[in-house]
N, C-alpha and C positions, 0 to 999 in steps of 0.2 A: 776881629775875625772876619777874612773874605769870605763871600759866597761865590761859589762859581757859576760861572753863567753857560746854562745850555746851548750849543750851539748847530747849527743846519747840519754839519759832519754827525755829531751824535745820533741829531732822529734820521738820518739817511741810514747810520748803520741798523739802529733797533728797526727802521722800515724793513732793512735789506736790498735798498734801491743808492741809486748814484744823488751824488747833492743836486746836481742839475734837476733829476726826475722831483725831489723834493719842490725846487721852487717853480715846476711845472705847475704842479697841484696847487701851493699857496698864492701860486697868479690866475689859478683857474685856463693855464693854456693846455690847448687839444696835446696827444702824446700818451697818455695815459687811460689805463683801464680803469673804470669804475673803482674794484676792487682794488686795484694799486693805490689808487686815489685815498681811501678811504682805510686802507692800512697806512698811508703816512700819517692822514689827521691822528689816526689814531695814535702813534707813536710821538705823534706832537702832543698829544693830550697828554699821555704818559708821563712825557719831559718835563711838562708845562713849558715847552715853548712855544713864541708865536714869531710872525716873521718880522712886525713891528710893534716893538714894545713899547712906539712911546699911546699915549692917550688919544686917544680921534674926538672930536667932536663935531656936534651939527651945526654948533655957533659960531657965526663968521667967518667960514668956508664950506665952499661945495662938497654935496655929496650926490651921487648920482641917482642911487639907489635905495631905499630904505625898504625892510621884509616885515612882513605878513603873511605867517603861517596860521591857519584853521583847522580845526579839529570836529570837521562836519563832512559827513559824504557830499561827493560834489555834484550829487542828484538832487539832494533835501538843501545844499547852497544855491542852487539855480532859481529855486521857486521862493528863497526866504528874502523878503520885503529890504527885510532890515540892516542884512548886508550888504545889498545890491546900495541902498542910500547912504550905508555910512562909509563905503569902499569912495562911491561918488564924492562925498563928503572930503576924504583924507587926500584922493585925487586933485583936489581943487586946488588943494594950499600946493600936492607936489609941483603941478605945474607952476605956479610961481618960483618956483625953486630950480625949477629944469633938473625936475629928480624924475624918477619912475618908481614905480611900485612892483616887487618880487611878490607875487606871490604863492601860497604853497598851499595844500591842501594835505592834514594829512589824519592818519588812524590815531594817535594817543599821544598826549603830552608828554610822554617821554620821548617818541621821538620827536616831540617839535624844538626838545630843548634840545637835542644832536644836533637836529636843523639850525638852532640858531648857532652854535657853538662851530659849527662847520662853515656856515654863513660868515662867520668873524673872525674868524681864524686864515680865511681862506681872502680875504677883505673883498666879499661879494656885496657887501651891504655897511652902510656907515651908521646906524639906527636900525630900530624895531618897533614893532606897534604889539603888543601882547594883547589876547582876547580869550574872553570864557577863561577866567579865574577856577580853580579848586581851593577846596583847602589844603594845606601844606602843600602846594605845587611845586612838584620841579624846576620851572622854570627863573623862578624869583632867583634861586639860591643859580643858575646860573648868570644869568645876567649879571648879578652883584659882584663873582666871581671873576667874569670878563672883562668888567668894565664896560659892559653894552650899552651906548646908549639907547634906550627905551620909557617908553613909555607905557603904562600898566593901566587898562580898560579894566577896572573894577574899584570896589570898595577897599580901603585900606588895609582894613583888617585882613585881607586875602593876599595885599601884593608886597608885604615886605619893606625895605627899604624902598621901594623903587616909586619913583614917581606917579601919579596915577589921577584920573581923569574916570569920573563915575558921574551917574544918574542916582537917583535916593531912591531907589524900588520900596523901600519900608513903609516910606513915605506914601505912593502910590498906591501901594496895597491896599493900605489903611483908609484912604481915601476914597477907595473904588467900593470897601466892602460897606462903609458907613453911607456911601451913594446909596446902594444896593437896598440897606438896612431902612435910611430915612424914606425909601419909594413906597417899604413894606413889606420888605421879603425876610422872611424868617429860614428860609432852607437854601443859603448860596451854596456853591460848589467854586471850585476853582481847577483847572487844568491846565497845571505846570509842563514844565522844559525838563530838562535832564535832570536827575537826583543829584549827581554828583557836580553838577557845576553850583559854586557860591552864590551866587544871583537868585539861583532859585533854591537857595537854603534859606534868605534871606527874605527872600518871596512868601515862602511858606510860612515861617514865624509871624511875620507881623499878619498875613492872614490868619494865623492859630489867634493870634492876641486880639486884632480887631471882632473876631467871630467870638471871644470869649468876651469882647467889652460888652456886647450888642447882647450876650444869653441869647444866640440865635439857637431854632428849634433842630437845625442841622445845618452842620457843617461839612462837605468832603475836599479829598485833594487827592488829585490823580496825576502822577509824572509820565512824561511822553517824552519821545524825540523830538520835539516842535512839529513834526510832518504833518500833512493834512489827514495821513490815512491814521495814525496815532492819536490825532484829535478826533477823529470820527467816531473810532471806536471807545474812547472814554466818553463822548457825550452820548453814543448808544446806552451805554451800559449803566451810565445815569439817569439817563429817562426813563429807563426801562423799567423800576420799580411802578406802581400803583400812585395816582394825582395825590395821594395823602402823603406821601412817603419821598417822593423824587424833587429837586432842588427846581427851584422857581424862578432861578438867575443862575448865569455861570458867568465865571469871571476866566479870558483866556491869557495865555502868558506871549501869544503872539498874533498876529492879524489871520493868519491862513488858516490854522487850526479854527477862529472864528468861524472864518466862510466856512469850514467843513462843518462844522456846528450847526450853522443854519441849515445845511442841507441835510442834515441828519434829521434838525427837527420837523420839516417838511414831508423828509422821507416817511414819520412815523407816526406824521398828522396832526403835530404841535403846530401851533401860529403864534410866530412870534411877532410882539411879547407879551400876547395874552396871555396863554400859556404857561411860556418861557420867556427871560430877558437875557438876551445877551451881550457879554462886554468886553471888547479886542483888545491886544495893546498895542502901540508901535503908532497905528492911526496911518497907515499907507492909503495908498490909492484904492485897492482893493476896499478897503471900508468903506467908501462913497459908490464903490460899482455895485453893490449890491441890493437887496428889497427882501425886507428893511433896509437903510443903511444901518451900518454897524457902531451904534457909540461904541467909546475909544478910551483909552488915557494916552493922549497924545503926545511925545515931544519931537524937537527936531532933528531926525537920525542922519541926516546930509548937514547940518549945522556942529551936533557932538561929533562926526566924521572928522571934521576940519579943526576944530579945537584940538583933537586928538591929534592932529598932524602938527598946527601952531606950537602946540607942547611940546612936542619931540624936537623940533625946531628952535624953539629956547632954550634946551640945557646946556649947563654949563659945566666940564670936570671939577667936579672936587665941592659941588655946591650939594645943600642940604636936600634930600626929596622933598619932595610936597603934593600936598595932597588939593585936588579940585570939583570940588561937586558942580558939572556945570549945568544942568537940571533935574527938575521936575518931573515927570510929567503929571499932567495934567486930564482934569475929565471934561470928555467931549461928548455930550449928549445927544446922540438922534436917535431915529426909529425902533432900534432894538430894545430899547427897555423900555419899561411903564411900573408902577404898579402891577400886583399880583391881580392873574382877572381882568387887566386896566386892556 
C-alpha cells in the first residue's frame, strides 16, 4: 500500500492562494499579508505538510537561529532577575555558534505552541529552548510531533519525551524550610509563583512535606505572579495577623518579591529579622544591594542558561531523550534571617 504525498499545489488550493504565494510564506519573504500568511500555515497544518521533510539538526551544521518564546508580560520580564541571567546565559554558548536568539513574548501556551509550530514550519528557527512547564502541556505533544529539536527547562515528569535540563526545587524547599526550622521558627510561610506552572506545584509539596516533617506551629502558602506588587501584597497580608499568630520567616520563590518583602516589613514596622526572617531565591544582585542583605538559595542562572543552550546543541535525530539535573541550589546565609527574636 502507497501513501501519497502532499504536495505545495494541494495547500495552495485548500489556502486559495497561487504555489508561488505558498513558498512566500514558508521562506518567510515580504509579498504577503499577515492573514494570508497564516491561512497558508494553516492549510499546511491541515495537510500535514511541510516544505522540507527531511530531519534538521543542531548537530554538526549551522543554525542561525534557535526560539524562545515566554509566557510572562513583558513589564513583569523586564524587572525579573532570573531571565535577564539565564537569557545571558543561553547567549553565551549562541555566540559561539554564530546563532541568534528569536525571541517572543507571549499571553498562553497555547499560543506559544502555534508559535513554535509556525516557527518550524516556516524554517524560522532550527531549535527551541521551552520554559515554565505545566502539566499536561501543550507544547510537549507538539514538539514530539514536529520533530523540533528542543530542549525542555523543567522536571521530567512535566516535559514528556523531550529532552530536558532542570534544577531540583524539591530539594531546595526542603532544605530552605529545615534552615528556617533548625534557626527556630515554628510559623514559616512561603510565597510562590504561578499556581499553574509545575515548578511551583513542585515547590509547594515538598514545602507541605518538609513543614509536616518539622510539626511546625504554622505553615502558609500564597501564589503570585512573581511581581514585586504581588509579593507585597501577600507579605502584607501575612504580617498583618497579631505577633502570636503571623509567620516568623517567609520563604520567597524569587529575589524581587523578597526586596518587596523587606519593604513591606519596614513599611509596618518589622525589623528584620528580629521580627521577621527572610529568604529569596535565585540569589541575584539585588540580594546583596540591600539592608539587610537577603539570604538566598542560590544557584547559577547565567551558567544553567548556557547548559541549556550546550543541550540543545548536542542532540542528535533519532537518539533517546534524557534527562539532566544540572543543580541545586543551595543556602546562602546573611543578614535576613536569625533566630525568632535573634
Amino acid at each position: 500500500m502507497t501513501t501519497t504525498r502532499v504536495t505545495i499545489k494541494e495547500v495552495a488550493a485548500r489556502a486559495g492562494v497561487s504555489k508561488g504565494a505558498v513558498s512566500l510564506a514558508f521562506n518567510h519573504k515580504p509579498g504577503l499579508s499577515e492573514a494570508t500568511r497564516e491561512r497558508i500555515f494553516q492549510a499546511a497544518r491541515e495537510l500535514g505538510w511541510a516544505p522540507n521533510p527531511t530531519a534538521r539538526t543542531l548537530a554538526g551544521s549551522r543554525v542561525d537561529v534557535v526560539g524562545l518564546a515566554i509566557c510572562r508580560p513583558a513589564r513583569l520580564l523586564g524587572l525579573e532577575p532570573f531571565y535577564m541571567e539565564f537569557v545571558s546565559g543561553v547567549e553565551s554558548v549562541l555566540t559561539e555558534h554564530s546563532c541568534s536568539l528569536l525571541l517572543r513574548l507571549v499571553r498562553t501556551v497555547e499560543e506559544e505552541a502555534g508559535i513554535l509550530e509556525s516557527w518550524w514550519r516556516s524554517r524560522q528557527i532550527g531549535g527551541a529552548i521551552l520554559v515554565d512547564f505545566r502539566a499536561d502541556d501543550p507544547r510537549v505533544a507538539v514538539a514530539e510531533r514536529l520533530g523540533l529539536p528542543a530542549v525542555a527547562v523543567g522536571h521530567p515528569s512535566l516535559t514528556g519525551r523531550l529532552t530536558s535540563v532542570w534544577t531540583d526545587d524539591a530539594t531546595a524547599v526542603r532544605e530552605a524550610v529545615r534552615y528556617l526550622g533548625a534557626l527556630g521558627h515554628r510559623r514559616i510561610a512561603r510565597v510562590g509563583g504561578a499556581a499553574a506552572l509545575g515548578h511551583t506545584a513542585i515547590r509547594t509539596a515538598a514545602f507541605d512535606e518538609a513543614a509536616g516533617a518539622l510539626e511546625l506551629a504554622g505553615a502558609w502558602q500564597v501564589t503570585t505572579d512573581y511581581s514585586g506588587e504581588a509579593g507585597a501584597r501577600a507579605t502584607r497580608s501575612l504580617l498583618a495577623a497579631g505577633p502570636a499568630d503571623r509567620p516568623t520567616a517567609i520563604v520567597y520563590d524569587n529575589d524581587i518579591m523578597a526586596v518587596a518583602g523587606l519593604s513591606v516589613a519596614a513599611e509596618m514596622g518589622l525589623s528584620v529579622p528580629s521580627d521577621v526572617s527572610l529568604l529569596a531565591w535565585d540569589d541575584s544582585q539585588l540580594c546583596r544591594l540591600t539592608r539587610p542583605t537577603l539570604s538566598a538559595m542560590s544557584h547559577d542562572v547565567h551558567g544553567f542558561g548556557a547548559e541549556v543552550a550546550r543541550t540543545l546543541f548536542g542532540l542528535v535525530p533519532g537518539a533517546a531523550a534524557r534527562s539532566r539535573r544540572t543543580d541545586t541550589p543551595v543556602l546562602t546565609p546573611r543578614g535576613s534571617t536569625a533566630p525568632p527574636g535573634g
